[in-house]
Legacy VTK file of the C-alpha trace (Angstrom):
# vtk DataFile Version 3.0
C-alpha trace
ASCII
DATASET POLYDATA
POINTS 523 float
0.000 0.000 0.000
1.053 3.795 -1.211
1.694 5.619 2.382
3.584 8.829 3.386
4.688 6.838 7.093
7.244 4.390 6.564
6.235 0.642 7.795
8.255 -1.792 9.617
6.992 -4.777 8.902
8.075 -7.225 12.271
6.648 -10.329 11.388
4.403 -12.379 8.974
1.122 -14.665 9.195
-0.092 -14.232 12.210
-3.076 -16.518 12.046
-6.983 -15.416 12.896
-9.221 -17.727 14.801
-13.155 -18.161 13.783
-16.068 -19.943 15.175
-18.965 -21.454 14.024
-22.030 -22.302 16.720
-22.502 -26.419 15.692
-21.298 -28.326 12.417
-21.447 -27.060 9.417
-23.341 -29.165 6.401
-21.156 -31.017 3.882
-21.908 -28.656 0.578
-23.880 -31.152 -1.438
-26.737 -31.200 1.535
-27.068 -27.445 1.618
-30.280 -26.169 1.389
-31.632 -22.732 0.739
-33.170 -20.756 3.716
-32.287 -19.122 7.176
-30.359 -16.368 8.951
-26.802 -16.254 9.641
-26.195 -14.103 13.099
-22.441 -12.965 12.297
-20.761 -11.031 15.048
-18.105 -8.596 13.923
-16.005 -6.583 15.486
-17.567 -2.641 15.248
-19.271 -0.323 13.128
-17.967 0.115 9.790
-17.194 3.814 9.087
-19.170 3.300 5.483
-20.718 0.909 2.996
-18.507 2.370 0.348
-16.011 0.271 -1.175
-14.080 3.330 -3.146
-13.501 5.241 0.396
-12.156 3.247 3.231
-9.239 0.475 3.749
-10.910 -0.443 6.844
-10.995 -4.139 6.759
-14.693 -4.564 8.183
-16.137 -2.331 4.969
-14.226 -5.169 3.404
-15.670 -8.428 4.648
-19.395 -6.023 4.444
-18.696 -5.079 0.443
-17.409 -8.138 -1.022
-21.258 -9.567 0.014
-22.471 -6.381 -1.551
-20.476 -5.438 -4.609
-18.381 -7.013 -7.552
-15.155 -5.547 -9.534
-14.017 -6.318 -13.281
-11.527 -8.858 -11.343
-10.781 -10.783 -8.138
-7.984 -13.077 -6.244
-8.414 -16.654 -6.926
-7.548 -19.564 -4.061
-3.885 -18.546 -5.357
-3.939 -14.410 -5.161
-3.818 -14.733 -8.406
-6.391 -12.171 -10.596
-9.336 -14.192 -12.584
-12.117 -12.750 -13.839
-15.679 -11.453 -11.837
-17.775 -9.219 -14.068
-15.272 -9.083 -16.824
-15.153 -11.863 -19.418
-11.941 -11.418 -20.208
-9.123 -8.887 -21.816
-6.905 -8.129 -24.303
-3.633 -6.194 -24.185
-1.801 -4.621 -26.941
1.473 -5.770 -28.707
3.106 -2.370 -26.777
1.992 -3.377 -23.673
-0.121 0.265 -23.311
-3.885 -0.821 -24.021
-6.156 -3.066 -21.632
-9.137 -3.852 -23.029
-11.783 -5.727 -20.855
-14.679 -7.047 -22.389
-17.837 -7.473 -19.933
-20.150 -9.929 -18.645
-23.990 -9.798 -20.613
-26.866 -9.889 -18.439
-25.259 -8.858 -14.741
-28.118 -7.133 -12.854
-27.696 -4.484 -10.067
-29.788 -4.826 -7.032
-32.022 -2.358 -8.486
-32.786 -3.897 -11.528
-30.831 -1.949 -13.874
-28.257 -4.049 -16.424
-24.515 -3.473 -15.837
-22.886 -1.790 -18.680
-19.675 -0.111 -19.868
-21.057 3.434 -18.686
-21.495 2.032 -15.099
-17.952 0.930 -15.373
-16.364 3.643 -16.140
-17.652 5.608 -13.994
-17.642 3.396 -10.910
-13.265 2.904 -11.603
-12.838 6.571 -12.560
-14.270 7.614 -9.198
-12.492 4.441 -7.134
-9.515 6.041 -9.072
-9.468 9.091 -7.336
-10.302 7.861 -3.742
-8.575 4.409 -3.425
-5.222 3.941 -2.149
-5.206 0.911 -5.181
-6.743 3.176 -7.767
-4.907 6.226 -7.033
-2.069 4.105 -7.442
-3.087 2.743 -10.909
-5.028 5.359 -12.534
-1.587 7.504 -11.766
-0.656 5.585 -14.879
-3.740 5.920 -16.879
-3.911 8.008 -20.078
-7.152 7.532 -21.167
-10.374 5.303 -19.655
-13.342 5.490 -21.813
-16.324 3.051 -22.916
-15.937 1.065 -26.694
-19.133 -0.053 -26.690
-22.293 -0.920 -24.300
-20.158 -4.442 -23.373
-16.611 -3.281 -23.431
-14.258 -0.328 -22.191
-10.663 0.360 -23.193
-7.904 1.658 -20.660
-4.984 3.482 -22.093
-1.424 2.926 -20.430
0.865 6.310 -20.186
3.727 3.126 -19.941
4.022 -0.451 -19.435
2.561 -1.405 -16.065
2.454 -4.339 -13.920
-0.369 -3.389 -11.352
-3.218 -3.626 -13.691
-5.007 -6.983 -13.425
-3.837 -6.978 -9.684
-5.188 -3.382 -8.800
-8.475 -4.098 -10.463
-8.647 -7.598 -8.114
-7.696 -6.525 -4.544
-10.549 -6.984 -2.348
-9.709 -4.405 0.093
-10.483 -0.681 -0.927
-11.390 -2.234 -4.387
-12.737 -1.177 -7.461
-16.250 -2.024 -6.898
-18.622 -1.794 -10.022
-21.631 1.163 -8.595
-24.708 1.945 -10.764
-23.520 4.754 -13.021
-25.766 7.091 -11.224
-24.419 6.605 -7.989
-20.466 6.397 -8.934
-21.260 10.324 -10.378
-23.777 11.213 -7.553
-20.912 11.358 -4.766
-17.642 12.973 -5.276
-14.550 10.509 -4.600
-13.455 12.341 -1.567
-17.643 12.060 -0.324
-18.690 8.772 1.356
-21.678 6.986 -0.807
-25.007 6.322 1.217
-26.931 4.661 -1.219
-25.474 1.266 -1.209
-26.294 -0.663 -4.692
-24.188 -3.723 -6.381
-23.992 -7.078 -8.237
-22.966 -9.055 -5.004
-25.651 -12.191 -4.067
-26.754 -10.283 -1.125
-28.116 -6.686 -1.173
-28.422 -4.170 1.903
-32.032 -4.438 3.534
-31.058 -2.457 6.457
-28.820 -0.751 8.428
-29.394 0.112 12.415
-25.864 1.488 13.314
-24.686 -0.235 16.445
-27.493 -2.799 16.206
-27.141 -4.789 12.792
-26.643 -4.983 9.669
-28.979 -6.878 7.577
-28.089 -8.363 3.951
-30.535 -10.417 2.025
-30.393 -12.955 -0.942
-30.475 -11.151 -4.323
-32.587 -13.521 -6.078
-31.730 -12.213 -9.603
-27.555 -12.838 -9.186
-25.612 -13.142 -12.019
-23.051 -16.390 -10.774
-19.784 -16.882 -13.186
-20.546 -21.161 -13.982
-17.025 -21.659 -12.874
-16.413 -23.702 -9.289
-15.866 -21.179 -6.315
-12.355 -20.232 -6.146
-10.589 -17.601 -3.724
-13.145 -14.508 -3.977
-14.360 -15.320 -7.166
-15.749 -18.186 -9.434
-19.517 -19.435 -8.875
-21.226 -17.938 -5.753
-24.374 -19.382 -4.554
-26.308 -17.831 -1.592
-27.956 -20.456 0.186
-28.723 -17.961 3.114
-31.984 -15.561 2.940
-30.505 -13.187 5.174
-27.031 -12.863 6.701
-27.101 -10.512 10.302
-23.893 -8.739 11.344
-24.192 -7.816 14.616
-21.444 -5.533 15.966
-19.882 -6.792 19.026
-16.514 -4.967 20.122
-15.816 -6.718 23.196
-13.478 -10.065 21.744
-14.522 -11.908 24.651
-18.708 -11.276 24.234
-18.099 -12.461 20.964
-17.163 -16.133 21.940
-19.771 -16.288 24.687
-22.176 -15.161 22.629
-21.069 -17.962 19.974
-21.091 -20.398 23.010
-24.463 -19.510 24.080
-25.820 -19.299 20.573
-26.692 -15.956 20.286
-24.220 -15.921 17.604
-23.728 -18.277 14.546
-20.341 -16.880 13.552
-17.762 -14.747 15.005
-14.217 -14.081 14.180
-10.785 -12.521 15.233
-11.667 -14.385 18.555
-9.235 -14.510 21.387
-6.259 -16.457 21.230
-5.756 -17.817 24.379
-9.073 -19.201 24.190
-8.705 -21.621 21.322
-8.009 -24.727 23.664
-11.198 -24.084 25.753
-13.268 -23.539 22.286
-11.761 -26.744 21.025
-13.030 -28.702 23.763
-16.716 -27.355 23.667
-18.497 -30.007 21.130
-21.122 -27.389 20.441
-18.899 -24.771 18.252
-16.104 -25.650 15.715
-13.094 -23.190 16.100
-11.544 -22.363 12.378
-7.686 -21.182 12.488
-7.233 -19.334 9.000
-4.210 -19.205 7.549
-2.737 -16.714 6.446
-4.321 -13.686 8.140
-1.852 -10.945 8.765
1.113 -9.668 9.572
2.831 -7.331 12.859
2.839 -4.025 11.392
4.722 -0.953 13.076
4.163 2.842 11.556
6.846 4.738 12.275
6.347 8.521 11.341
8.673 9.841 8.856
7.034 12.953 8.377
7.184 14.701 11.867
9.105 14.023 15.200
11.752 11.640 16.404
11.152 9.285 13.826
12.321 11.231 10.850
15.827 9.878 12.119
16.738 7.370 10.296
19.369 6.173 12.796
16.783 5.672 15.310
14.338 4.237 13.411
17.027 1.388 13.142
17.903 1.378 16.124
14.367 0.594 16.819
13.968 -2.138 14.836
17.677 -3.682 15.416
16.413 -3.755 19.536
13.420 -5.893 18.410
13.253 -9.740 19.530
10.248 -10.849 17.488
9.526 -15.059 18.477
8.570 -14.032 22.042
6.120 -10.989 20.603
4.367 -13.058 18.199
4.592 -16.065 20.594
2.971 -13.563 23.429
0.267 -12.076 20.795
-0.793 -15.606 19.596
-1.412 -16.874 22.861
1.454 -19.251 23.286
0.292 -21.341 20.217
2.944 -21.766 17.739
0.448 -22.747 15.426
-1.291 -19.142 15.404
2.346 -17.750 14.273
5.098 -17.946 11.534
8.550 -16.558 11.921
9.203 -14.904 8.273
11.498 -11.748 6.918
9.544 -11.827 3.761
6.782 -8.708 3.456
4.504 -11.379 1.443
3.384 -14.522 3.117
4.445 -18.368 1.569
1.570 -19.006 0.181
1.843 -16.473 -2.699
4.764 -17.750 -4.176
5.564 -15.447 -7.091
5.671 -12.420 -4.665
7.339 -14.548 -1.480
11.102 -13.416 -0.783
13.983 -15.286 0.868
16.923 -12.746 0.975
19.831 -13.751 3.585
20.887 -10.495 5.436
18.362 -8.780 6.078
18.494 -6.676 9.310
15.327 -8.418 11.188
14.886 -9.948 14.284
18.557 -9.159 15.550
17.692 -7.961 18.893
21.838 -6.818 18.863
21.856 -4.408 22.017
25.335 -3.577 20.886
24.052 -2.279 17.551
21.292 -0.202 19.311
23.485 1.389 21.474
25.800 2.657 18.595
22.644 3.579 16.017
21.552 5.686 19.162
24.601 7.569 19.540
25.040 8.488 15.757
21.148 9.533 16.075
21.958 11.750 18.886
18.861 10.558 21.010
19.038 12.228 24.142
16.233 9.408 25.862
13.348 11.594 25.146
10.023 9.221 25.557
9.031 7.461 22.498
5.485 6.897 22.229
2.980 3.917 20.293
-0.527 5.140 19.097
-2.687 1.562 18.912
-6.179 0.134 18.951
-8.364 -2.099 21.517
-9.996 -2.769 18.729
-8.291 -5.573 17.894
-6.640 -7.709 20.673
-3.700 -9.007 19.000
-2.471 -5.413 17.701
-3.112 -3.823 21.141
-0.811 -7.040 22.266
1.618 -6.155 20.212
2.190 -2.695 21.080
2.461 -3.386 24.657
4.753 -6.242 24.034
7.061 -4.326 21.244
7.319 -1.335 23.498
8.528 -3.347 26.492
10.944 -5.604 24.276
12.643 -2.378 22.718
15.106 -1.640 25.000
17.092 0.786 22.630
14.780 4.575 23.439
13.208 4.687 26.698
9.479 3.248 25.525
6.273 4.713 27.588
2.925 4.042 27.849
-0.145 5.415 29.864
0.210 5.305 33.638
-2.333 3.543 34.796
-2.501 6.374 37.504
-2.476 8.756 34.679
-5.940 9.616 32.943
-5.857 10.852 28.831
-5.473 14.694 28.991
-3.997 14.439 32.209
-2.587 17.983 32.215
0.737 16.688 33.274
0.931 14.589 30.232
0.432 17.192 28.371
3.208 19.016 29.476
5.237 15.709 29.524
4.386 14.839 25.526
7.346 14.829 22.949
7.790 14.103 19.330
6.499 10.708 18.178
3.612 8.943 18.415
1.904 7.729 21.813
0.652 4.132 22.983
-2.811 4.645 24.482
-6.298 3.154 24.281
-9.693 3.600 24.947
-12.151 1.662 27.748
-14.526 1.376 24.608
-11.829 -0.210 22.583
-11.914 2.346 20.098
-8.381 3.539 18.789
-7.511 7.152 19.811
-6.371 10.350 17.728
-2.461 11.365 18.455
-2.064 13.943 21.047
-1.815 17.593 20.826
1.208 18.927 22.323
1.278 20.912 24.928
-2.314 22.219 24.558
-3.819 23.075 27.629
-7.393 22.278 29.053
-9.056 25.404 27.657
-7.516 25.616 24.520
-8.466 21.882 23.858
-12.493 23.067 25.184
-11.845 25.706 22.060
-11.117 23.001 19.560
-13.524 21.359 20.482
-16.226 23.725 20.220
-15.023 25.088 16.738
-14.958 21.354 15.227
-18.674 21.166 17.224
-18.202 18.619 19.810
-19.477 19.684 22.689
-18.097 18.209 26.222
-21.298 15.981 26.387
-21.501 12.871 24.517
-22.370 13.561 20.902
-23.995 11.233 18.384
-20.632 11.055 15.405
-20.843 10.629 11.943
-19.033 7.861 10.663
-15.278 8.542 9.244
-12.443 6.497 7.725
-9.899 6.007 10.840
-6.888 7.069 9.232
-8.719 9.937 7.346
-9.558 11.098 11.277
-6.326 10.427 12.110
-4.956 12.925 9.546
-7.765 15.017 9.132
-7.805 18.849 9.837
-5.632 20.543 12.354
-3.116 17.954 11.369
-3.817 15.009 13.509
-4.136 17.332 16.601
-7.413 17.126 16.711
-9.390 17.283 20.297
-11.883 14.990 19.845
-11.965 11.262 20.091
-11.638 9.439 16.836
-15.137 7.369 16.412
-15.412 4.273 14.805
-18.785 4.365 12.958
-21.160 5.942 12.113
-23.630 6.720 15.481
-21.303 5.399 17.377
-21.608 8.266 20.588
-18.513 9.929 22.189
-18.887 8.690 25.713
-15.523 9.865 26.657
-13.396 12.917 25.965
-9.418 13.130 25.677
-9.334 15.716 28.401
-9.438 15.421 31.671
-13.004 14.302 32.962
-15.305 16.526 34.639
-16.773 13.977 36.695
-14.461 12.074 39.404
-16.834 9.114 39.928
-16.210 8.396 36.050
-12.679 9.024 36.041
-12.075 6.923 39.213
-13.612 3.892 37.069
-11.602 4.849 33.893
-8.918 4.533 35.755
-9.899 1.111 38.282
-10.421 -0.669 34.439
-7.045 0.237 33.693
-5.839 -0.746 36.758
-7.469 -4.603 36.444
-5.289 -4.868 33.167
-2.828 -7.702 33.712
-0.539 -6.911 30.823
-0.704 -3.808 30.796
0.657 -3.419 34.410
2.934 -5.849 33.923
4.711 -4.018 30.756
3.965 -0.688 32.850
6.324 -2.188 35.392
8.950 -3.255 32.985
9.409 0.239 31.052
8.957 2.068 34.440
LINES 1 524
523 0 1 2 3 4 5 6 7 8 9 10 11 12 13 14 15 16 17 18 19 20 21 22 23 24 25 26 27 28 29 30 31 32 33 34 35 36 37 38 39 40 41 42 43 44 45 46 47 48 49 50 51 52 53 54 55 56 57 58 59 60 61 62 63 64 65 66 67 68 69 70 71 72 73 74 75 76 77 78 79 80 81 82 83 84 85 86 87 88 89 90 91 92 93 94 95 96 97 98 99 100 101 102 103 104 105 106 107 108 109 110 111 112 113 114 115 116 117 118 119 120 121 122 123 124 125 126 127 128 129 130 131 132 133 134 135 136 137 138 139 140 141 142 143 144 145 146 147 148 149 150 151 152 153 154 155 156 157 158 159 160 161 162 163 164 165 166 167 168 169 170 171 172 173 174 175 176 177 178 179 180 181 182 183 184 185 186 187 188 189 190 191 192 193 194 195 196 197 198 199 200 201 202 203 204 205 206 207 208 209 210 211 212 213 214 215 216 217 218 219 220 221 222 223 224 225 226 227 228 229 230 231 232 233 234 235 236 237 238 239 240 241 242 243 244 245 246 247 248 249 250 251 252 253 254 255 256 257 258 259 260 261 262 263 264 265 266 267 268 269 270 271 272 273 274 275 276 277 278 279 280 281 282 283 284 285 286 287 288 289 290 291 292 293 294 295 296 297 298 299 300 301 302 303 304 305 306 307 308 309 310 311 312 313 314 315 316 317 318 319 320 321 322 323 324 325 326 327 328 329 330 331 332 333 334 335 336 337 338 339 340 341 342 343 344 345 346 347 348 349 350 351 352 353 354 355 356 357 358 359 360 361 362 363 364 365 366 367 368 369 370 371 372 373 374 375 376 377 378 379 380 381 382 383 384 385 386 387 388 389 390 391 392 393 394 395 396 397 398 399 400 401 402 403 404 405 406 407 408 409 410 411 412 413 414 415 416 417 418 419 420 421 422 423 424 425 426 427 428 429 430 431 432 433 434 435 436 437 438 439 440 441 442 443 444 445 446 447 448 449 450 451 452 453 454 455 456 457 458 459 460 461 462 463 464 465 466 467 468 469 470 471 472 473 474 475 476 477 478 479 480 481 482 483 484 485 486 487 488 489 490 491 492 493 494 495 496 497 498 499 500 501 502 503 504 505 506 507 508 509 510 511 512 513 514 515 516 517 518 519 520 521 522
């Protein structure tokens, strides 16, 4: 992905853990009918493919919407609503011809004008289309079943671009692809998936039903694409935050489905006979951000010395909760299983944890021990995990995190805050904006009240995390970042007003095992 921060990538495949309330029918006794109750892990900040990387608008849209292409079983791109393409002898001309007789959940026929419009707008809001349509010359429509895309010079991105599922070039109505602006989130939600939007309570459900009129490819499912049949009449996605509420609630059977479950709780699920837990492999990999653009981190020295102080097998041992399966040690940046992208270089400076080499990368980066601080999310378990874990294993820069005796906005934090980033979380699990520095109580009160957030709780409109994160006053903003839409505010960064709430913000951090325990090792 195209970013202006740098990323350290620590360590590959960490592996996600699903479960499924009972057994699941071989295929050939599937039967049409029923609702799937699928707990997920939030709100997502929009329905609209084009606008977010936020991996829950990914699992939602790929029910919803199709693109030209997608990844086969392999990562490899196949056709989805294309039929197929030609490219020139000079490498500079793509031209895709398209499925006949693909229906929108409207009714309407997909055609070449829906196309282009739909990938001209993901191409100037996508982090994948930006990246392609950078290289575009011209994009225009042959005919009603065909469009042409013209190649400023040879390019190896196409087919893949067009396939990613995340962020991806989802095929809109032509009316709605030109009815919101790239940078403007879509509301009305309309596809070629096998299940269409029937409503939307935020912070209650989601509910998708069978499109009856699907247009299935007659190849055999493969990867995203090939055949899909929907068997379901309605799939439910409930948003539950809390990791653990997810399994009981799978457990109990208020839930069919959940995933990104807990770890450390695999060997209890496996032993219940009335859920099947699902390790998927791969998943994902450790990923550090360090800021290039502002603060300590635009020293290159120390950004080495960083990840030279690293010793990764006991993080990703620690974050997968002791189970080697849930892990792989690996250097590459692509996992095994895509093998024409997979990398085996000897050399490389990872998981050296050389103390010696810290020591002298911190002297020629003249780092005079100021504090060195992790922004991360409660969101998901394993990435708050690793935070905590990275930050007490890096024993190169002095690495803090919250006092547990400190609350956010403290006033003496805010006097104590440096360059970097910060390590901090939220009692709601939802993943914080960086600090302002230095910006006392009042003046915070005064950002708050121009951006409109009152001290009360406020009902927020839903916006792309990292788009918060960066958003105006340049990531000093003094409100909480929210992660969906109607999700409310119930806490701001300042100091509380009221003691009896503080006093429990600060008793929940207090009950935190880890997070004591790697208070007391960076203390």
């Amino acid at each position: 992905m195209s970013s202006s921060l740098s990323r350290k990538y620590v360590s590959l495949a960490l592996a996600a853990l699903v479960l499924v309330a009972g057994s699941a029918l071989p295929a050939e006794a599937q039967k049409k009918g029923g609702i799937l109750k699928v707990g997920n892990l939030g709100e997502p900040p929009s329905l609209d493919a084009h606008w977010t990387t936020a991996s829950i608008t990914e699992t939602l849209t790929n029910h919803i919407y199709e693109g030209l292409y997608s990844l086969d079983s392999n990562n490899r791109p196949i056709p989805m609503l294309a039929e197929s393409h030609t490219v020139s002898k000079d490498g500079l001309t793509y031209t895709f011809k398209l499925r006949q007789g693909v229906k929108f959940h409207n009714g309407k026929e997909m055609t070449s004008e829906d196309v282009v419009a739909s990938l001209a707008r993901w191409g100037k809001q996508s982090i994948y289309g930006k990246a392609l349509f950078a290289q575009v010359a011209e994009w225009k429509a042959l005919d009603k079943y065909s469009v042409e895309m013209k190649l400023k010079e040879k390019s190896a991105i196409v087919l893949i671009s067009l396939a990613v599922p995340n962020n991806f070039g989802a095929i809109y109505p032509k009316e709605i692809a030109e009815k919101f602006a790239p940078e403007v989130k879509a509301t009305e939600y309309i596809g070629t998936g096998p299940f269409k939007l029937a409503e939307w309570k935020p912070d209650q459900y989601i509910r998708m039903v069978r499109f009856d009129e699907y247009s299935s490819r007659n190849e055999k499912p493969n990867g995203y694409g090939g055949g899909k049949t929907a068997y379901l009449d309605e799939v439910r996605w409930q948003p539950v935050p809390e990791v653990a509420t997810r399994v009981a609630q799978v457990e109990t059977g208020e839930l069919d489905f959940a995933d990104d479950l807990n770890l450390d709780a695999y060997d209890r699920l496996k032993a219940n006979p009335n859920v099947r837990p699902i390790v998927s492999k791969p998943y994902y990999w450790l990923v550090a951000v360090l800021n290039k653009k502002e603060g300590l981190m635009t020293n290159q020295k120390l950004r080495q010395a960083w990840q030279a102080a690293i010793d990764v097998e006991p993080i990703m041992k620690n974050v997968a909760g002791g189970h080697s399966e849930f892990y792989r040690m690996d250097s590459s940046l692509i996992m095994t299983e895509i093998v024409a992208w997979h990398t085996k270089l000897p050399g490389l400076p990872w998981n050296e944890h050389n103390k010696a080499k810290v020591q002298k990368l911190l002297q020629e980066a003249g780092y005079k021990k100021e504090p060195i601080r992790f922004m991360t999310t409660q969101e998901y378990k394993w990435m708050y995990d690793f935070a905590l874990l990275t930050q007490a294993a890096a024993r190169g820069p002095r690495l803090q995190h919250r006092s547990s005796s400190r609350r956010l906005g403290h006033p003496g934090e805010a006097a104590e805050q440096s360059e970097g980033v910060r390590c901090v979380h939220h009692r709601d699990r939802r993943l914080l904006r960086p600090d302002p520095r230095r910006l006392p109580h009042d003046e915070l009160a005064r950002l708050d009240d121009r951006r409109g957030h009152p001290e009360a709780a406020v009902r927020a409109g839903a916006r792309d995390r990292s788009q918060e994160a960066h958003g105006a006053l340049g990531a000093a903003d003094a409100a909480v970042l929210r992660e969906g839409a109607g999700d409310p505010v119930r806490r701001p960064v300042r100091a509380a007003r009221d003691p009896q709430h503080d006093e429990g913000l600060q008793r929940e951090d207090r009950a935190n095992p880890l997070l004591q325990r790697v208070g007391r090792e960076v203390a």
